[in-house]
C-alpha positions as CSV (number, residue, x, y, z in Angstrom):
1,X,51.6,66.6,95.5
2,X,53.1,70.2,94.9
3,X,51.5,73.7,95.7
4,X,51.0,75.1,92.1
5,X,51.5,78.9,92.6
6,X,49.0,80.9,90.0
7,X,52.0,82.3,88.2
8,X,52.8,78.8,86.9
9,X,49.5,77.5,86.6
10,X,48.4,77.0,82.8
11,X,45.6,75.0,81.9
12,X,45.4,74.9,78.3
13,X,45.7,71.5,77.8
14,X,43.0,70.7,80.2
15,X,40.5,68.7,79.1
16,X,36.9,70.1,78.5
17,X,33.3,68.9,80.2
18,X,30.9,70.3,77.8
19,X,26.5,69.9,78.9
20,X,24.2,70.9,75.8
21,X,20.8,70.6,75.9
22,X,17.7,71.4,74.2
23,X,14.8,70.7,72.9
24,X,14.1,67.2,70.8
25,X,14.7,68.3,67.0
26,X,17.6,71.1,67.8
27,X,20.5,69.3,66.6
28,X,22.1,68.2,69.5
29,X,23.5,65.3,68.3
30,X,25.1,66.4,64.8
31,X,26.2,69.6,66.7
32,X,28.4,67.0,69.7
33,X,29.6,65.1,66.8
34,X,31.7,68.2,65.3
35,X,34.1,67.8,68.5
36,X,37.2,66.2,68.3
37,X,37.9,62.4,68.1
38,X,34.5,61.3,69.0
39,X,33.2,58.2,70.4
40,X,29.4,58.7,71.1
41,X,27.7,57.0,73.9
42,X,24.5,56.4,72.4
43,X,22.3,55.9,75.4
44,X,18.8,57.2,73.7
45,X,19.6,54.9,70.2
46,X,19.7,58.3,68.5
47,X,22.2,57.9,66.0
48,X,20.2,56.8,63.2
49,X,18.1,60.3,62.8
50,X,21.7,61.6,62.3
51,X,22.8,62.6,58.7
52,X,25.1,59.6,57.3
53,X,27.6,61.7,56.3
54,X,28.1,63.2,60.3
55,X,27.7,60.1,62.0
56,X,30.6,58.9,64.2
57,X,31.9,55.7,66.0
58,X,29.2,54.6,68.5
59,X,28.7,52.4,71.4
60,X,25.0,50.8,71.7
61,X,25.3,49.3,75.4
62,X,22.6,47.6,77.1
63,X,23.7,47.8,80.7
64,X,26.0,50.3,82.6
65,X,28.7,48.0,83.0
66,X,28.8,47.9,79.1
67,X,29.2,51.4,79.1
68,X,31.8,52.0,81.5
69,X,33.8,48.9,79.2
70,X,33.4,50.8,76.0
71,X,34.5,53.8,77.4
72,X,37.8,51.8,79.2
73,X,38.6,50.4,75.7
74,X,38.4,54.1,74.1
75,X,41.3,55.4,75.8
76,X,44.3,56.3,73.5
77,X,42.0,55.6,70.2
78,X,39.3,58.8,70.8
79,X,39.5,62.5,72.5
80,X,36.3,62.9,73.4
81,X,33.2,61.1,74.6
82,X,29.9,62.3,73.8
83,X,26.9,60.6,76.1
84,X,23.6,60.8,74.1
85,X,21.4,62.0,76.3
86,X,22.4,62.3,80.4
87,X,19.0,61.5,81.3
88,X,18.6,58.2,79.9
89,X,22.3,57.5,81.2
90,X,20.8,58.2,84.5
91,X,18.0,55.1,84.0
92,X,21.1,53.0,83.2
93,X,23.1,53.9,86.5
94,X,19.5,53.1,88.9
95,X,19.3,49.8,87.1
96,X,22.9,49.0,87.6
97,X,22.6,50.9,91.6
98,X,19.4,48.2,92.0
99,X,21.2,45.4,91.3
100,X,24.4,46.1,92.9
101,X,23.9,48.3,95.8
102,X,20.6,46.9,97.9
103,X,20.7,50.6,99.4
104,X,19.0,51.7,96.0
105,X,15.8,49.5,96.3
106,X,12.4,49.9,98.0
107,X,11.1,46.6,99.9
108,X,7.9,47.1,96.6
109,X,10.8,47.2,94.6
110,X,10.9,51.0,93.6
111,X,14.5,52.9,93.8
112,X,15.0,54.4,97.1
113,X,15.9,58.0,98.8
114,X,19.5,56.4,99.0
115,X,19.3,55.2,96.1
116,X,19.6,58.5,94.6
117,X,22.8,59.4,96.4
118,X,24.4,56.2,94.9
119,X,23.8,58.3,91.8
120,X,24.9,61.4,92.5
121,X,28.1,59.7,93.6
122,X,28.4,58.0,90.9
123,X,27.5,60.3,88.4
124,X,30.5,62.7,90.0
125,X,33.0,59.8,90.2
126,X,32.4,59.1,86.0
127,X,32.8,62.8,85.5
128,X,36.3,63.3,87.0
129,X,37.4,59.8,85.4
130,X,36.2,61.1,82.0
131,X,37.8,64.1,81.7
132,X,41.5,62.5,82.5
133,X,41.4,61.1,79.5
134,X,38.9,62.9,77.5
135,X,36.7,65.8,76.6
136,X,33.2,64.8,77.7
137,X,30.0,66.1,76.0
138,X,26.3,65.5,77.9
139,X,23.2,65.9,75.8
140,X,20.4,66.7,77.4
141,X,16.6,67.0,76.2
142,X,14.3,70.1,77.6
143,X,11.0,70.3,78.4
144,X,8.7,73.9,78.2
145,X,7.8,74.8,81.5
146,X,6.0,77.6,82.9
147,X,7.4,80.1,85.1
148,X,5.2,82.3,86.9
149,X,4.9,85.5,85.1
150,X,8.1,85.6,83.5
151,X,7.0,83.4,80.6
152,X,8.9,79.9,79.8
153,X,11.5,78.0,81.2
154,X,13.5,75.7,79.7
155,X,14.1,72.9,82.0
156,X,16.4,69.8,81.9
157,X,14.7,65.9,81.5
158,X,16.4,64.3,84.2
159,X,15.0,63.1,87.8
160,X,14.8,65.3,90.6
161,X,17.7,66.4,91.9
162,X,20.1,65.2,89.6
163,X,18.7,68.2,87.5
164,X,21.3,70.0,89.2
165,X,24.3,68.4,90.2
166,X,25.1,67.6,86.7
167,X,26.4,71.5,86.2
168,X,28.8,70.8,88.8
169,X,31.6,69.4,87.2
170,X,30.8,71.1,84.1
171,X,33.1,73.8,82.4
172,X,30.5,74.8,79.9
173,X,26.6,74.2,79.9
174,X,24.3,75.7,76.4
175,X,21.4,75.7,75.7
176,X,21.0,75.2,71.7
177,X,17.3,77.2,70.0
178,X,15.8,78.1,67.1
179,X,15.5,81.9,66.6
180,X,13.8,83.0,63.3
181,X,15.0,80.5,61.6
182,X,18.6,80.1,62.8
183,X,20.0,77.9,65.4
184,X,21.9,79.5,68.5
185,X,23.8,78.3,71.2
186,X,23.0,80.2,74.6
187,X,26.4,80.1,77.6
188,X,24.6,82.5,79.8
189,X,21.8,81.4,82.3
190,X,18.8,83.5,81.9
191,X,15.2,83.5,82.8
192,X,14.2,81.6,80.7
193,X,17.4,78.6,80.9
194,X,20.6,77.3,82.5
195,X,23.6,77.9,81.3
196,X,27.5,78.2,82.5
197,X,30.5,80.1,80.5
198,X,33.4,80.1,80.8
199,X,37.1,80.7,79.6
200,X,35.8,84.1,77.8
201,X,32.9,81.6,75.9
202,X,29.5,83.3,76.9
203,X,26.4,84.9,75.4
204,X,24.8,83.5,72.4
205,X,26.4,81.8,69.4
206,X,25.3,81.3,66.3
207,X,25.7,77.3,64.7
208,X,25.7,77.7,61.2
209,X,23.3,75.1,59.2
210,X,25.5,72.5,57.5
211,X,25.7,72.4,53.7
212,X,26.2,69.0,51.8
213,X,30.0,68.4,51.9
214,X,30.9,70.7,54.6
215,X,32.6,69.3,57.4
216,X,31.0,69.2,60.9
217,X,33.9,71.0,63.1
218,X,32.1,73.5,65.4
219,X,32.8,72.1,68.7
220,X,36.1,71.3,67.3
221,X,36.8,74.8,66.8
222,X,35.0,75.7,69.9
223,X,37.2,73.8,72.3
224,X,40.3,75.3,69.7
225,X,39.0,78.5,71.1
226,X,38.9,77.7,75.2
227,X,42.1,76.3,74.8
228,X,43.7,79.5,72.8
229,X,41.6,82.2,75.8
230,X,43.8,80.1,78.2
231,X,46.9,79.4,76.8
232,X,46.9,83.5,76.3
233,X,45.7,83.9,80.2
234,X,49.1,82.1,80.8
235,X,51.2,83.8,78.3
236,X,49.5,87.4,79.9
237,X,51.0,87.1,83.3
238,X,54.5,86.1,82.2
239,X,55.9,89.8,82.6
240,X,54.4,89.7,86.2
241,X,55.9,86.4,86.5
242,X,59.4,88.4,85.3
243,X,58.7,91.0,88.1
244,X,58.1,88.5,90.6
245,X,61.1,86.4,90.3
246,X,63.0,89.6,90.5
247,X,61.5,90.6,93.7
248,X,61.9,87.3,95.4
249,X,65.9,87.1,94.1
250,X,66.0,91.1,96.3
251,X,64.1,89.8,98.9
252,X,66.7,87.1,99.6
253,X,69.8,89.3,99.1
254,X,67.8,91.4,101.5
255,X,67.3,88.6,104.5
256,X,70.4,87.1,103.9
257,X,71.9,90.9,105.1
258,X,69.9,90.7,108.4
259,X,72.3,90.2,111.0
260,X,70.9,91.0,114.1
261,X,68.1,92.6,115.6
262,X,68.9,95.8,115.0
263,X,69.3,94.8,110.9
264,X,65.3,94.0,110.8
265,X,62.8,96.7,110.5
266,X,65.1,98.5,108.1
267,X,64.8,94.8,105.6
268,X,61.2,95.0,106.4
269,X,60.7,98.7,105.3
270,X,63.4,97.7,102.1
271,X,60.8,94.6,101.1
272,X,58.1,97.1,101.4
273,X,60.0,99.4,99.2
274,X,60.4,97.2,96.4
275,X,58.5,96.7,92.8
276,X,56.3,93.7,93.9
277,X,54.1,91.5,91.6
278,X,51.6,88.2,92.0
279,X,52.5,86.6,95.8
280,X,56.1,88.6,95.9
281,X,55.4,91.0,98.9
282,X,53.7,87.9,100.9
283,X,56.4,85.4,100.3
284,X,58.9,88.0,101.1
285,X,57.9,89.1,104.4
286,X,57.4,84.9,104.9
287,X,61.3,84.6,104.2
288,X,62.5,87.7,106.7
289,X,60.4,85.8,109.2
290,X,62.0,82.8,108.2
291,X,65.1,84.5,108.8
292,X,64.2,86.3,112.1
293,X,63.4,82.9,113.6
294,X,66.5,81.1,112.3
295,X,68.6,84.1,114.1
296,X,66.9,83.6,117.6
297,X,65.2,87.0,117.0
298,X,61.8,88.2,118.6
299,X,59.8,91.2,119.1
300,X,59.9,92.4,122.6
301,X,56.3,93.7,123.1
302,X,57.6,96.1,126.6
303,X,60.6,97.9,124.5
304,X,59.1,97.6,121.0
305,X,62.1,96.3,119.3
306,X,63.6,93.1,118.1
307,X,65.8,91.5,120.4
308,X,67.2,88.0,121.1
309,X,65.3,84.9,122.7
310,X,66.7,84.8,125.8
């Protein structure tokens, strides 16, 4: 595969991993529907306290196996997948671990220290194969805990440790409220919750209540958003990307004057000299060495000069 320099990297087409949790009665799952092309995963059979007129193709699986088959069959048809909630995705993958992997049972019959690792290994496997073909949106419910003096915390329902490896692969993580009256969705971690943000998406954002008739778009125009901060990321270092190709094209003229040993430190001081920009100065220097060593020339540590390999 070929070194990607970070003048020609552009990631605006990537695909998004999205985690938004909160507590039961917040909206999640009308607010994951407003994505783009969804096919929800409905894991916690939470579809039906959706209003009609938001719900979206859904896939009511009883096993993980059935899961990971409705989500083969949705490539090409949706854009992103929406798993309803995490947690009780993670109950599916320790009954499928248990019966495939004896690793992930106790002799009583319990699920095992290993079997956890199964999980997390799992879990990060599905999370890189989702987002090749899709967006991928984790709900998650919270529980109120307390945290010491500082008040509450907002914690995620999920076992253990699994709590937090699942804001690994994740590009965003909010946490979704009710402030006096409104809803909000929170991108930076505070004391009081997780978060992640990203691609210039952080701090709090208000989701506006739906009316009758209005469509449900604001992830939609969320990942629009993401998208449009990194396609202009891109399109911001193309006059450094000018300067740089500029300086590479001297930088060759320059090596490709060195003659002999008495030709270098005056092309080393001339790529020194020059307007440089991004990786140019480093990748200069690398072709004079280049060129040095094709020549036969090294530094003679006694006379302090470039001479020739004898």
């Amino acid at each position: 595969m070929p070194i990607v320099k970070p003048e020609n990297m552009n990631f605006s087409d990537k695909n998004i991993i999205m985690i938004v949790s909160g507590l039961p009665g917040t909206g999640k799952t009308t607010l994951a529907l407003s994505a783009p092309g969804v096919l929800l995963i409905d894991t916690d059979e939470g579809l039906a306290r959706v209003n009609p007129a938001h719900r979206k193709d859904a896939s009511v699986c009883k096993t993980y196996e059935e899961i990971l088959a409705d989500i083969k069959a949705a490539e090409g048809q949706y854009q992103t997948i929406v798993i309803d909630t995490c947690g009780a995705l993670i109950e599916y993958m320790k009954d499928w671990a248990m019966r495939t992997d004896p690793k992930a049972s106790k002799n009583n019959g319990g699920f095992s220290l290993q079997g956890y690792g199964v999980i997390k290994q799992e879990f990060l496997r599905l999370s890189a194969e989702l987002r090749k073909k899709f967006n991928v949106i984790f709900l998650f419910h919270e529980n109120m805990t307390k945290n010491g003096d500082e008040g509450t915390f907002y914690e995620l329902v999920v076992e253990g440790s699994t709590r937090t490896l699942v804001y690994q692969p994740a590009d965003l993580a909010a946490h979704l409220f009710i402030m006096n009256g409104k809803r909000y969705l929170g991108f930076t971690p505070t004391e009081q919750y997780s978060a992640k943000s990203a691609y210039g998406i952080k701090g709090l954002m208000e989701v506006p209540e739906l009316k009758d008739g209005e469509p449900n778009e604001f992830l939609t125009k969320l990942f629009a958003k993401v998208r449009e901060n990194l396609a202009a990321e891109s399109k911001s270092l193309a006059p450094q990307k000018e300067l740089y190709n500029i300086a590479l094209l001297e930088a060759k003229r320059i090596c490709n004057e060195v003659n002999g040993p008495e030709d270098v430190e005056e092309a080393a001081k001339a790529i020194k000299a020059m307007t440089h920009a991004l990786t140019s100065e480093k990748e200069s220097m690398a072709m004079l060495k280049a060129r040095v060593s094709e020549l036969g020339i090294v530094w003679d540590k006694a006379k302090k000069a470039y001479v020739y390999k004898e």
